[in-house]
SERO-4910 file (N, C-alpha, C, O; in steps of 0.05 Angstrom, whole numbers):
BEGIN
 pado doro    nc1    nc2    nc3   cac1   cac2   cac3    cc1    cc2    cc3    oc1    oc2    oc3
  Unk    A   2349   2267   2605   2333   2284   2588   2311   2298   2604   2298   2290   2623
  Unk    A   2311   2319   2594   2288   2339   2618   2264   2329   2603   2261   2322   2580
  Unk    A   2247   2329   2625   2210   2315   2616   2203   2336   2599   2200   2328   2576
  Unk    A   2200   2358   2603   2189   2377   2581   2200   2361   2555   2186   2346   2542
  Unk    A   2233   2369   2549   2245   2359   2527   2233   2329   2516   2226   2331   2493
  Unk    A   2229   2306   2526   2223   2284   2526   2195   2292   2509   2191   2286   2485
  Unk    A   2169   2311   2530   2149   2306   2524   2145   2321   2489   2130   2314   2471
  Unk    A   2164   2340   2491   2160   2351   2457   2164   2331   2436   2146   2328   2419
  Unk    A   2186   2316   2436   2204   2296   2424   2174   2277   2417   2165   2272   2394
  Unk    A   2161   2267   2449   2145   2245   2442   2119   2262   2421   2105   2253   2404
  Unk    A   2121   2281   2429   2085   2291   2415   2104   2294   2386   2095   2278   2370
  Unk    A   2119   2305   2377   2137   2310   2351   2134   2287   2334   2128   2287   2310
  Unk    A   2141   2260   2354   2144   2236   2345   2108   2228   2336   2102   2232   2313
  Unk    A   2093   2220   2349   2062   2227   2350   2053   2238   2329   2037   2225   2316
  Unk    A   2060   2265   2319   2054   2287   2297   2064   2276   2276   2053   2280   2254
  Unk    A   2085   2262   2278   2096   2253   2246   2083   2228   2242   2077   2224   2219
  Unk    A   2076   2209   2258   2057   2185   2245   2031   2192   2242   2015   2178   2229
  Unk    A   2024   2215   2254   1995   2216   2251   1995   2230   2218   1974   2232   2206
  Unk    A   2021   2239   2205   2017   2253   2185   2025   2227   2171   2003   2220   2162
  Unk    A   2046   2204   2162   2048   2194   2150   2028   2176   2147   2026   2164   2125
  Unk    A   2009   2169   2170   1983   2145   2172   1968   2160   2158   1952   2146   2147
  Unk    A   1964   2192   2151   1941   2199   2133   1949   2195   2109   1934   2184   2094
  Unk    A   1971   2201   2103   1996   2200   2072   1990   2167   2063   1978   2165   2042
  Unk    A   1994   2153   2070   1990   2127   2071   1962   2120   2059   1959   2112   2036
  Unk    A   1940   2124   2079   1910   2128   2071   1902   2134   2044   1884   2123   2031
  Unk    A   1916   2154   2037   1912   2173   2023   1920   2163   1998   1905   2161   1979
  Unk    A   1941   2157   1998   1955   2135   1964   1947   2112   1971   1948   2096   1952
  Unk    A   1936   2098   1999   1927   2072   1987   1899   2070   1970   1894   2059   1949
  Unk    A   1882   2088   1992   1861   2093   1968   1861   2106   1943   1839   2109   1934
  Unk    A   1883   2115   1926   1889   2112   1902   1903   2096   1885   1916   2102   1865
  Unk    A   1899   2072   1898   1918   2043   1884   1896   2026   1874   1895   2002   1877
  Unk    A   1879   2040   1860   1856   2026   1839   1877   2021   1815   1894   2037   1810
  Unk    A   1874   2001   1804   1890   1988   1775   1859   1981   1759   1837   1975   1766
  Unk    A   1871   1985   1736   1851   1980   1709   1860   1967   1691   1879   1979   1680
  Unk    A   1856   1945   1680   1867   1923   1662   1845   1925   1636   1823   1936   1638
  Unk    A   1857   1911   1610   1829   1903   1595   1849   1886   1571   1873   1886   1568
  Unk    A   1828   1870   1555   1828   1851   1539   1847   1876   1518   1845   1900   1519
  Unk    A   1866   1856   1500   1877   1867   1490   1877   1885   1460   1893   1899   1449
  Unk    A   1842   1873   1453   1825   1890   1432   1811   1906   1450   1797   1922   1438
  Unk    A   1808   1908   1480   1791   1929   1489   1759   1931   1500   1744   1949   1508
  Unk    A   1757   1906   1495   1736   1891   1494   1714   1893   1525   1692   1902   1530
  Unk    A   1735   1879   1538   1729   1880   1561   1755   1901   1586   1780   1902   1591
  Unk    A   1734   1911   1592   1763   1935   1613   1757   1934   1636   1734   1943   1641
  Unk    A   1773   1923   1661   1762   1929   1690   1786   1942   1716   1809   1942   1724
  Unk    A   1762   1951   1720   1774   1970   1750   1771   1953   1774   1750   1941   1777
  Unk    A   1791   1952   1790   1787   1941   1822   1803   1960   1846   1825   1971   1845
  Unk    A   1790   1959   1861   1803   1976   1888   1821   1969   1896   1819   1944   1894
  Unk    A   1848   1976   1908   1862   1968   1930   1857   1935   1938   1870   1915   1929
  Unk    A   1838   1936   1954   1832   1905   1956   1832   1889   1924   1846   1870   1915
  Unk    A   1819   1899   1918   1816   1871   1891   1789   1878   1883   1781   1874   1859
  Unk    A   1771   1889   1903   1740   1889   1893   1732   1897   1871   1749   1914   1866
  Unk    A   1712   1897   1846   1709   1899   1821   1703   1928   1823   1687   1928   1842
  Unk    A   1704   1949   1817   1696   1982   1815   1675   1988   1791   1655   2001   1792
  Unk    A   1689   1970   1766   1678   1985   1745   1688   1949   1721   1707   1934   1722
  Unk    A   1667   1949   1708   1668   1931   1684   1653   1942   1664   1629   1943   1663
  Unk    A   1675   1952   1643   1663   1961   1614   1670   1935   1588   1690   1923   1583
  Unk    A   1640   1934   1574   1644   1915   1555   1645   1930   1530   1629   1949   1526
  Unk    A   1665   1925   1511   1655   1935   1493   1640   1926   1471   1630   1904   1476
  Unk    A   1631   1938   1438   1610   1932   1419   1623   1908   1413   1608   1890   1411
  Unk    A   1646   1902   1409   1651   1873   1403   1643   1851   1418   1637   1830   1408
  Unk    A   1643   1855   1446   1636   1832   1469   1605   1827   1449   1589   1823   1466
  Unk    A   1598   1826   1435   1572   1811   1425   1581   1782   1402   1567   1763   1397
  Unk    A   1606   1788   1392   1615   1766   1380   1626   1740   1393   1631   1718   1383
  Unk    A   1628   1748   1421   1647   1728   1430   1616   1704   1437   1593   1708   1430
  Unk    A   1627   1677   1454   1608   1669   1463   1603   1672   1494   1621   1684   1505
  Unk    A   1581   1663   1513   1579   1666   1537   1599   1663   1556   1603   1677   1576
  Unk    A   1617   1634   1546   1639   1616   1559   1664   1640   1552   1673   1652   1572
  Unk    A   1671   1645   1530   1684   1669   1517   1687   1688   1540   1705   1689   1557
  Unk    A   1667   1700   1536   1654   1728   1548   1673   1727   1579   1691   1744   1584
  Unk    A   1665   1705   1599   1658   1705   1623   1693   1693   1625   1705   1708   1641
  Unk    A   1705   1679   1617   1738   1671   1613   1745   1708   1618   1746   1718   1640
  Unk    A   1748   1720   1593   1756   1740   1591   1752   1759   1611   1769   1775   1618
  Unk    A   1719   1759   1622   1731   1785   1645   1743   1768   1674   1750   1784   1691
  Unk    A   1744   1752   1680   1752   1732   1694   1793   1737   1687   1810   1738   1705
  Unk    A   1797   1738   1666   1832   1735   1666   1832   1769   1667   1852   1779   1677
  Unk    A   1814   1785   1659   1831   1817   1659   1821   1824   1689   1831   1844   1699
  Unk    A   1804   1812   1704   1806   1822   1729   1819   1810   1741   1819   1821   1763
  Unk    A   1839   1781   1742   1852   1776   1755   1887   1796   1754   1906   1799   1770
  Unk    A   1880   1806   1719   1902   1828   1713   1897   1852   1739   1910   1857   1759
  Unk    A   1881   1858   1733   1873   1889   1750   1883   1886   1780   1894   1904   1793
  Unk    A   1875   1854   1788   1876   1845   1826   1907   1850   1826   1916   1862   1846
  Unk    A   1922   1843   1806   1945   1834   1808   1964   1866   1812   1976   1875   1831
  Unk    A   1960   1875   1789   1963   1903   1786   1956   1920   1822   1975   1929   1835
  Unk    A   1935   1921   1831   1926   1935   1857   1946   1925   1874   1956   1941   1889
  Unk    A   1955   1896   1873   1974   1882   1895   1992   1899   1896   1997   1916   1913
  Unk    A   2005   1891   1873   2033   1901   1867   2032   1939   1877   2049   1947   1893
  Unk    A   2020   1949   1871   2012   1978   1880   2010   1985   1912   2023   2003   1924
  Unk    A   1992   1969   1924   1994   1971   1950   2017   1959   1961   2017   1959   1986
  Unk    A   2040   1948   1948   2056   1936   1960   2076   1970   1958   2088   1983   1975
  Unk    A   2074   1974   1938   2106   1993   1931   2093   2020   1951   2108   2036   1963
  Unk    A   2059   2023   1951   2059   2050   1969   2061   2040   1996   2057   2057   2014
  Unk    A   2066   2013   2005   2069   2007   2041   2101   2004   2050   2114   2002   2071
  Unk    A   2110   2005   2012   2146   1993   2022   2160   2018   2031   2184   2014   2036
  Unk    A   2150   2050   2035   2166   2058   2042   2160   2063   2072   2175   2075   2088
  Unk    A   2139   2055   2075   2141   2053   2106   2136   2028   2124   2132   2027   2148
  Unk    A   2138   2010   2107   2137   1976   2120   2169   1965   2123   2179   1948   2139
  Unk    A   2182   1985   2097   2217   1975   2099   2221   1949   2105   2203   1935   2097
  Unk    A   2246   1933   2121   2249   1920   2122   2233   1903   2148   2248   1894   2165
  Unk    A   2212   1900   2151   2190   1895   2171   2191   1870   2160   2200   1861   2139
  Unk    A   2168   1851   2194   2160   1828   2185   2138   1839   2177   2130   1817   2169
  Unk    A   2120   1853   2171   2097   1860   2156   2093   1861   2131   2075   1851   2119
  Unk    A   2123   1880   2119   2131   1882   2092   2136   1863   2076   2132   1863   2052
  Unk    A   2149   1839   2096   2155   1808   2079   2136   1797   2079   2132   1782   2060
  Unk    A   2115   1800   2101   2085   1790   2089   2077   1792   2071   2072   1772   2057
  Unk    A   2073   1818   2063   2058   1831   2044   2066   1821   2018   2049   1814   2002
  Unk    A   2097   1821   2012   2112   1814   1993   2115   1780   1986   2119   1771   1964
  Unk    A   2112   1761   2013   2103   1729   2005   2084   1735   1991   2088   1741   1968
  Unk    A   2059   1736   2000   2038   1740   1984   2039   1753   1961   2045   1731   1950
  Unk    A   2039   1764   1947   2037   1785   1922   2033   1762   1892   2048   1744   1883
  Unk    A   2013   1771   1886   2015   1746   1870   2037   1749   1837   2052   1767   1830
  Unk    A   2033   1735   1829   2062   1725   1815   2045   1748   1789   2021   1754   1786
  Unk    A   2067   1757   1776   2057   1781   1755   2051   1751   1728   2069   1736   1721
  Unk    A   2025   1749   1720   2030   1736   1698   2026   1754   1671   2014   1776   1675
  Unk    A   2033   1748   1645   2026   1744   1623   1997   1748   1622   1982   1738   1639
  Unk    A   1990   1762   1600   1956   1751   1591   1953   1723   1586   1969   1709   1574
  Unk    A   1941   1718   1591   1934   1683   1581   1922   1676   1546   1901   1683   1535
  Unk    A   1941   1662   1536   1942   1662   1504   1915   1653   1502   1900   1667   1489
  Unk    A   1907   1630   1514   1887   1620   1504   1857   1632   1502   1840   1624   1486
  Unk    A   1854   1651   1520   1824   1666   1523   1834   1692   1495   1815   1698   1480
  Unk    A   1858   1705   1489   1862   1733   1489   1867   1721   1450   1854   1732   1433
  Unk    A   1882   1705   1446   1892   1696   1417   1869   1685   1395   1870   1691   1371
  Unk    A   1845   1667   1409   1838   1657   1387   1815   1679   1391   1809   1697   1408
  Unk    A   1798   1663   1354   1775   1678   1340   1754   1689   1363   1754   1680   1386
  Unk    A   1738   1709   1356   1719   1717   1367   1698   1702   1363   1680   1703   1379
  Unk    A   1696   1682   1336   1672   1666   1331   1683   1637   1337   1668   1622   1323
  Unk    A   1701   1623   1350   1707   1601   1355   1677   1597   1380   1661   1613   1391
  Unk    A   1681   1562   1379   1655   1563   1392   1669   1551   1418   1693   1545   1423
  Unk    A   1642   1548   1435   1643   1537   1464   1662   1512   1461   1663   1492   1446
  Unk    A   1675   1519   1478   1686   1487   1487   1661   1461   1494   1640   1462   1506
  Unk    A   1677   1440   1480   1646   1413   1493   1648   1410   1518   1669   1405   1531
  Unk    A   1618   1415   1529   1607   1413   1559   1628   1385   1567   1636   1368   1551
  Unk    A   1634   1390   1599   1650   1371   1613   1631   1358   1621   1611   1369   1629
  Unk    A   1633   1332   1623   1617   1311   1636   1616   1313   1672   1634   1314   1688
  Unk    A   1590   1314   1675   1577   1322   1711   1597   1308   1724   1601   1284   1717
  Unk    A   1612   1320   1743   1630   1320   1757   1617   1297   1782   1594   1297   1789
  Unk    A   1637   1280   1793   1633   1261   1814   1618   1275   1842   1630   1296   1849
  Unk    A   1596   1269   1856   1594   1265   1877   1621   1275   1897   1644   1270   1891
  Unk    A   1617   1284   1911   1648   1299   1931   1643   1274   1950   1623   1269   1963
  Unk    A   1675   1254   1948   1670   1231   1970   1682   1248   2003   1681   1233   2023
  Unk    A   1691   1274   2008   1693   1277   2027   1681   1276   2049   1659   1287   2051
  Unk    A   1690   1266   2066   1663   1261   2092   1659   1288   2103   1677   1304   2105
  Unk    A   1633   1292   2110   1619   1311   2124   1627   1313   2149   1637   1294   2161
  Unk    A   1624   1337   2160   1644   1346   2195   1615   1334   2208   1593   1344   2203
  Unk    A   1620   1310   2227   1605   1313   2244   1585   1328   2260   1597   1345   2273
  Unk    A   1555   1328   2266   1542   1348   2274   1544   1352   2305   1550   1331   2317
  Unk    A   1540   1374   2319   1550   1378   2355   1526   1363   2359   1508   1362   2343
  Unk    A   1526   1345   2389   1505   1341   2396   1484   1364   2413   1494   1381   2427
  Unk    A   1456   1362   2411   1447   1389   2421   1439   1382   2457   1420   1376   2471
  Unk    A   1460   1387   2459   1470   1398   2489   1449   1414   2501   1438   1409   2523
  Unk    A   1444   1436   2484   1429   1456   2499   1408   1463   2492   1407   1451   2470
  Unk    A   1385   1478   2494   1361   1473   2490   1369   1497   2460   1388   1511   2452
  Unk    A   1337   1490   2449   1330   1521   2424   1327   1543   2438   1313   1550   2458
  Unk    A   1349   1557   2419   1364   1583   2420   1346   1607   2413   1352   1614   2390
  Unk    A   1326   1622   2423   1307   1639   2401   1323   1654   2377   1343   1668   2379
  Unk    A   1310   1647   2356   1320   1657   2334   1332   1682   2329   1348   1682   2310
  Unk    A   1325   1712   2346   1334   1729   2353   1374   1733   2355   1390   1749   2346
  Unk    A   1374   1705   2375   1386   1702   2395   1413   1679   2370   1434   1672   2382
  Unk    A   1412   1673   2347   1431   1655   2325   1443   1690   2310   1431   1711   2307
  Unk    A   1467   1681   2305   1492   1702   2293   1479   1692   2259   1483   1708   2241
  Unk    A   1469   1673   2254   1457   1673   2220   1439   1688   2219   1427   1691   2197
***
């Protein structure tokens, strides 16, 4: 192959990922998903990643209770995370194809569920569940502390 020819081919080749890595960019940052309670109650937005964007309550969220309340945006944002997954999966599958990246992506993905009956079905005026009794002491043992080897570090000078 003549080097000229080679070198067009490679910059050609170059020019087309640099267009599909923007293409890419470009629909991943529009893979925000929006979920909500199924009276509407509570509605949420999350990014691509999963991060929260937007949480709208609505005039009914005043009937529910605190425990209520906090269940509910808790299962529709795990709707929304789930939703963004699944989204960033289908805009990377046409260029992840049959990759070990793509089967990454795709182990992971979390499982599509159902709304969950129990937060979404009953009354808006049912009450709190009875408080759970204070949870045990954690018997796990504690990681060992380093011994100090080396002198104090100026505070400047610690990554905390």
């Amino acid at each position: 192959m003549d080097p000229q020819q080679w070198l067009d081919d490679f910059q050609r080749r170059i020019g087309d990922m640099a267009e599909k890595s923007a293409s890419l960019q470009e629909e991943l940052a529009g893979a925000n998903a929006t979920a909500s309670s199924p009276d509407g109650t509570v509605v949420v937005t999350v990014s691509p990643t999963g991060a929260l964007l937007d949480l709208d309550l609505g005039k009914r969220i005043t009937e529910y209770s605190p425990t209520r309340i906090k269940q509910m945006i808790l299962d529709v944002a795990g709707q929304a995370q789930r939703q963004a997954a699944h989204q960033v999966a289908e805009v990377f599958a046409p260029y992840g194809g049959d990759t070990e990246a793509m089967r990454l992506i795709n182990r992971h993905l979390p499982p599509d569920d159902d709304e969950p009956e129990s937060v979404f079905t009953a009354a808006p005026e049912d009450s709190d569940p009875a408080p759970s009794a204070p949870s045990a002491p954690s018997t796990r043992p504690r990681p060992e502390s380093r011994p100090d080897d080396e002198e104090e570090t100026d505070e400047d000078e610690r990554p905390w």
